[in-house]
N, CA, C and O of each residue as an XYZ file, in Angstrom:
316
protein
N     -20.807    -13.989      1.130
C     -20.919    -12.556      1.024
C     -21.419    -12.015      2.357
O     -22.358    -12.390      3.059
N     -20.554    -11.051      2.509
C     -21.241     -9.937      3.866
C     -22.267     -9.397      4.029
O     -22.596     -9.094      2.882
N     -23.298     -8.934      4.924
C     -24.703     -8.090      5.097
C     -23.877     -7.137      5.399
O     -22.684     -7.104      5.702
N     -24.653     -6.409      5.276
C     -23.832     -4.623      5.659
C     -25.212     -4.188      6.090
O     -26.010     -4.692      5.299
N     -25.697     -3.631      6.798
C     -26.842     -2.378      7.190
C     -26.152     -1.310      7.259
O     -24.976     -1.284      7.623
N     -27.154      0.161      6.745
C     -26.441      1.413      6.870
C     -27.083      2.188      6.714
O     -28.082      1.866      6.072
N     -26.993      3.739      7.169
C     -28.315      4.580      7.141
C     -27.646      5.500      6.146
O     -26.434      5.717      6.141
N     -28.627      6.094      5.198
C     -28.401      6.892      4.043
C     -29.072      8.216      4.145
O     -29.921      8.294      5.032
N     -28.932      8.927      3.654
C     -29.897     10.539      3.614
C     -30.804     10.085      2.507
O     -30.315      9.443      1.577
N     -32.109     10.370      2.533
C     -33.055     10.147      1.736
C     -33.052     10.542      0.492
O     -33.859     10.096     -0.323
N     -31.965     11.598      0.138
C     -32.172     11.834     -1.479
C     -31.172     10.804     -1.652
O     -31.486     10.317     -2.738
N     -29.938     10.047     -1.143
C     -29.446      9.384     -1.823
C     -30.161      7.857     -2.037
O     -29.756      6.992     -2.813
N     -31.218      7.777     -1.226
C     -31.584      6.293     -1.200
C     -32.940      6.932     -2.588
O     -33.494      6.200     -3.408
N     -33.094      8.087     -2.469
C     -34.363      8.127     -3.787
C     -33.397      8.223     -4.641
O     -33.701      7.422     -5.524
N     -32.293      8.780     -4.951
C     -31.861      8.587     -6.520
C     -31.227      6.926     -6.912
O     -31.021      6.470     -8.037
N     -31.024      6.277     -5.624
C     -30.537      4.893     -5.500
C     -31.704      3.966     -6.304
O     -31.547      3.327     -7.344
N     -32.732      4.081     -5.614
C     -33.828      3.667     -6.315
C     -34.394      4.381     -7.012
O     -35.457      4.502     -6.403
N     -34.511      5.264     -8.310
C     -34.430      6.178     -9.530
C     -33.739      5.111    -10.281
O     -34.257      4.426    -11.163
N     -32.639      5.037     -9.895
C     -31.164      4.803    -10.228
C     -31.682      3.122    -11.043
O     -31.715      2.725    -12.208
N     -32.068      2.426     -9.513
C     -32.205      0.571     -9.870
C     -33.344      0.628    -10.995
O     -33.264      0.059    -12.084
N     -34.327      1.344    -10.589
C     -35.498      1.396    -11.803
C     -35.284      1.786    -13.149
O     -35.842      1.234    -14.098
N     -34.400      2.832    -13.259
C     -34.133      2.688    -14.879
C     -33.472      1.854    -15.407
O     -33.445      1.684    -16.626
N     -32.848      1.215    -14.599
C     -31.246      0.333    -15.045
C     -31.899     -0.878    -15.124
O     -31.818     -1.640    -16.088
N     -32.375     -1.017    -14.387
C     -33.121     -2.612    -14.192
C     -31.980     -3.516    -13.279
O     -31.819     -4.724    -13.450
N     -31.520     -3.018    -12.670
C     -30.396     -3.387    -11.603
C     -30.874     -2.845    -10.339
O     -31.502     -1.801    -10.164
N     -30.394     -3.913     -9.277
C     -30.722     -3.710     -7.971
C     -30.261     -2.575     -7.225
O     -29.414     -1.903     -7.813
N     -30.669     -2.110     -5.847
C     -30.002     -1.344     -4.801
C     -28.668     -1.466     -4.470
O     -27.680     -0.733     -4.496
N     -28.944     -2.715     -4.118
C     -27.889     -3.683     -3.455
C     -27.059     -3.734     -4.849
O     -26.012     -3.612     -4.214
N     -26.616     -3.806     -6.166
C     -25.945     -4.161     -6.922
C     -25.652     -2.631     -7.110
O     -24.432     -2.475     -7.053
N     -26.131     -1.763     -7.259
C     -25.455     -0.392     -7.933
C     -24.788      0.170     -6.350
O     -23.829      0.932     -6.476
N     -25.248     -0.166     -4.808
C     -24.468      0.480     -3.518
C     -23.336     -0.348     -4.184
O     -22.507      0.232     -4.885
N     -23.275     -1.799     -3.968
C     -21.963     -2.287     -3.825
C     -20.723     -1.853     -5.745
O     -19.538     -1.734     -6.055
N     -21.379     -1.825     -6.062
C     -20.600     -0.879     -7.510
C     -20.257      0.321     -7.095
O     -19.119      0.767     -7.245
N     -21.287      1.004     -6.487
C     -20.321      2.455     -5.975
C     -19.378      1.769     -5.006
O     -18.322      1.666     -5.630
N     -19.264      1.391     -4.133
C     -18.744      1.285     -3.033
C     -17.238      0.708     -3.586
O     -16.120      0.998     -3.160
N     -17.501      0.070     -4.349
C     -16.380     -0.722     -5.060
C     -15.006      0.428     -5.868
O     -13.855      0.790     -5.626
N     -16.130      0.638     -6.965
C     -15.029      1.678     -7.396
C     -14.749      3.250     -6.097
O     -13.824      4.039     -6.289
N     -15.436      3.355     -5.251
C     -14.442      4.535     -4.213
C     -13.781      3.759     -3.434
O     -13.349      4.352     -2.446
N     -13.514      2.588     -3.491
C     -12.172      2.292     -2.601
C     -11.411      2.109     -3.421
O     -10.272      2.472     -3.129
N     -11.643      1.366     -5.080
C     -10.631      1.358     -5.587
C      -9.850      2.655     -5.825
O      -8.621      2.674     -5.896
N     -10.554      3.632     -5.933
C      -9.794      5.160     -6.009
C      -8.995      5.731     -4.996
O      -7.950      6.352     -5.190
N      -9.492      5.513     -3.976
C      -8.873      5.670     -2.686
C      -7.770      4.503     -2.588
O      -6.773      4.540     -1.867
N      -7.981      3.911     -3.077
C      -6.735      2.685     -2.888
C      -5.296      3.044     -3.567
O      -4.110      3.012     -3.238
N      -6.045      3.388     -4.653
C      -4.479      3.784     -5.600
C      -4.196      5.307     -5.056
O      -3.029      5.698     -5.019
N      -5.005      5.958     -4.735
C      -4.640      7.446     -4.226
C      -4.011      7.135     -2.738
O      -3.164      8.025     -2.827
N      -3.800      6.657     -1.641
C      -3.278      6.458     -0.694
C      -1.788      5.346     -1.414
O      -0.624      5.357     -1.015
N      -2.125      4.865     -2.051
C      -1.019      3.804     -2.745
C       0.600      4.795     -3.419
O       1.811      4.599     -3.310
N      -0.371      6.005     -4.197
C       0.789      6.692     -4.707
C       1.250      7.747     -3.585
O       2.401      8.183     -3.614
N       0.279      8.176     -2.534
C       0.775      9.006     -1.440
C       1.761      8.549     -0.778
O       2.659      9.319     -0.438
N       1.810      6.978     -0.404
C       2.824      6.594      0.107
C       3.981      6.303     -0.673
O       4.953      6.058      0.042
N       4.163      6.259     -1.666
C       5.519      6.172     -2.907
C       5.809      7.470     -2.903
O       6.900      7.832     -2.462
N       4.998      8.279     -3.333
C       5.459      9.712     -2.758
C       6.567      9.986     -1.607
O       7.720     10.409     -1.536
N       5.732      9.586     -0.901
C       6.705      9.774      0.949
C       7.797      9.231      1.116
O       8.668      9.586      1.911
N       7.838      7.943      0.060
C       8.932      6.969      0.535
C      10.218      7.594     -0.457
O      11.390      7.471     -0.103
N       9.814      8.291     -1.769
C      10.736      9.102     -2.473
C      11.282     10.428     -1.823
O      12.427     10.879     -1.857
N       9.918     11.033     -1.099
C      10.396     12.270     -0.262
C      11.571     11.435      0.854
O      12.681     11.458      0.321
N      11.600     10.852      1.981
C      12.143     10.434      2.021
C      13.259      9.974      2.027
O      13.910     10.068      3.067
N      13.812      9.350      0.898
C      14.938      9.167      0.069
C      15.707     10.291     -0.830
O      16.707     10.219     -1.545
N      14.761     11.437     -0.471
C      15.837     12.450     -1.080
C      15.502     12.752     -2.310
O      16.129     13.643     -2.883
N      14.694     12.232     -2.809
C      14.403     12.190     -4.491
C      13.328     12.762     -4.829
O      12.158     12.403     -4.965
N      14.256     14.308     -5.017
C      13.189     15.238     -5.309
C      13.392     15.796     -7.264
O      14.053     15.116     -8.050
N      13.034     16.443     -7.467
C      12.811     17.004     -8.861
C      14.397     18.455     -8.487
O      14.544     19.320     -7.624
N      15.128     18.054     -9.528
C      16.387     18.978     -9.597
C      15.410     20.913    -10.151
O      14.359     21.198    -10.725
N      16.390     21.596     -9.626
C      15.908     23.180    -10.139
C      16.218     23.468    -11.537
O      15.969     24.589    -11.981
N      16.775     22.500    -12.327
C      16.481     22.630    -13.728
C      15.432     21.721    -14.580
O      15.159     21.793    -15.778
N      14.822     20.648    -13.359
C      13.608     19.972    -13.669
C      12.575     20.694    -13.630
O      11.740     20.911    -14.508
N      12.663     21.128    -12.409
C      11.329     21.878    -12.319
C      11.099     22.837    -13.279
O      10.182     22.659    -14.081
N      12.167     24.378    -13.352
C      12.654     25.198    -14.940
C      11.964     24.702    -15.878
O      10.963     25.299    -16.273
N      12.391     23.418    -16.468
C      11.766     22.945    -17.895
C      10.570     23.114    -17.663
O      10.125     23.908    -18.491
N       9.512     22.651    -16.692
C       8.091     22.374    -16.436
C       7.412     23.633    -16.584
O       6.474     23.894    -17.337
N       8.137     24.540    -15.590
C       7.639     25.915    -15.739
C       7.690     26.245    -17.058
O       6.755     26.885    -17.540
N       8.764     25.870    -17.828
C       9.085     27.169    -19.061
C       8.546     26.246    -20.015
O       8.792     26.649    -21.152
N       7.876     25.113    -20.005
C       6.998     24.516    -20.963
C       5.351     25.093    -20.668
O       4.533     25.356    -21.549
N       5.170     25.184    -19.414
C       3.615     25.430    -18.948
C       3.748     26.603    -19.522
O       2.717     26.848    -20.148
N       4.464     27.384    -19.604
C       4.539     29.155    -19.584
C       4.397     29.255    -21.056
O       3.628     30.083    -21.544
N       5.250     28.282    -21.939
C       4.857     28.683    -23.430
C       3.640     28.171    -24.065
O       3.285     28.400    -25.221
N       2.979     27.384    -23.110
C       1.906     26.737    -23.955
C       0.862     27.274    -23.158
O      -0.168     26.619    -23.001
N       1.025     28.540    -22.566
C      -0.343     29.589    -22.293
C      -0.539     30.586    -22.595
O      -1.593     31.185    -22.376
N       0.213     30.926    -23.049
C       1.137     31.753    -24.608
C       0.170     31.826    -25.494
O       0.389     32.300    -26.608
């Protein structure tokens, strides 16, 4: 496993440790849990940006009677 050092703003290192004391879990175990799940988010969000692009791209966009339906479904169900 890696060391990491890193400087934090002080309310996040007091709710960090808030945080380990109620939980009964470490610093070091709840940073690397955050840290974990925001890349996994960022992972799949850069993941579908680029499927995106690669469809833009390719031409493969949503037809003007695709889009129509979307609108004229959003439109009746605010109705």
């Amino acid at each position: 496993m890696s060391v990491m050092s890193l400087r934090i703003p002080e309310d996040i290192a007091d709710t960090l440790a808030s945080l380990a004391k109620a939980t009964g879990r470490s610093k070091s175990f709840l940073a690397v849990d955050a840290i974990r799940e925001y890349l996994t988010r960022e992972a799949w969000q850069i993941e579908e940006i680029q499927k995106a692009l690669q469809e833009a791209d390719a031409g493969d966009f949503a037809s003007t009677a695709d889009v129509k339906a979307i609108a004229d479904k959003w439109r009746k169900h605010a109705s």
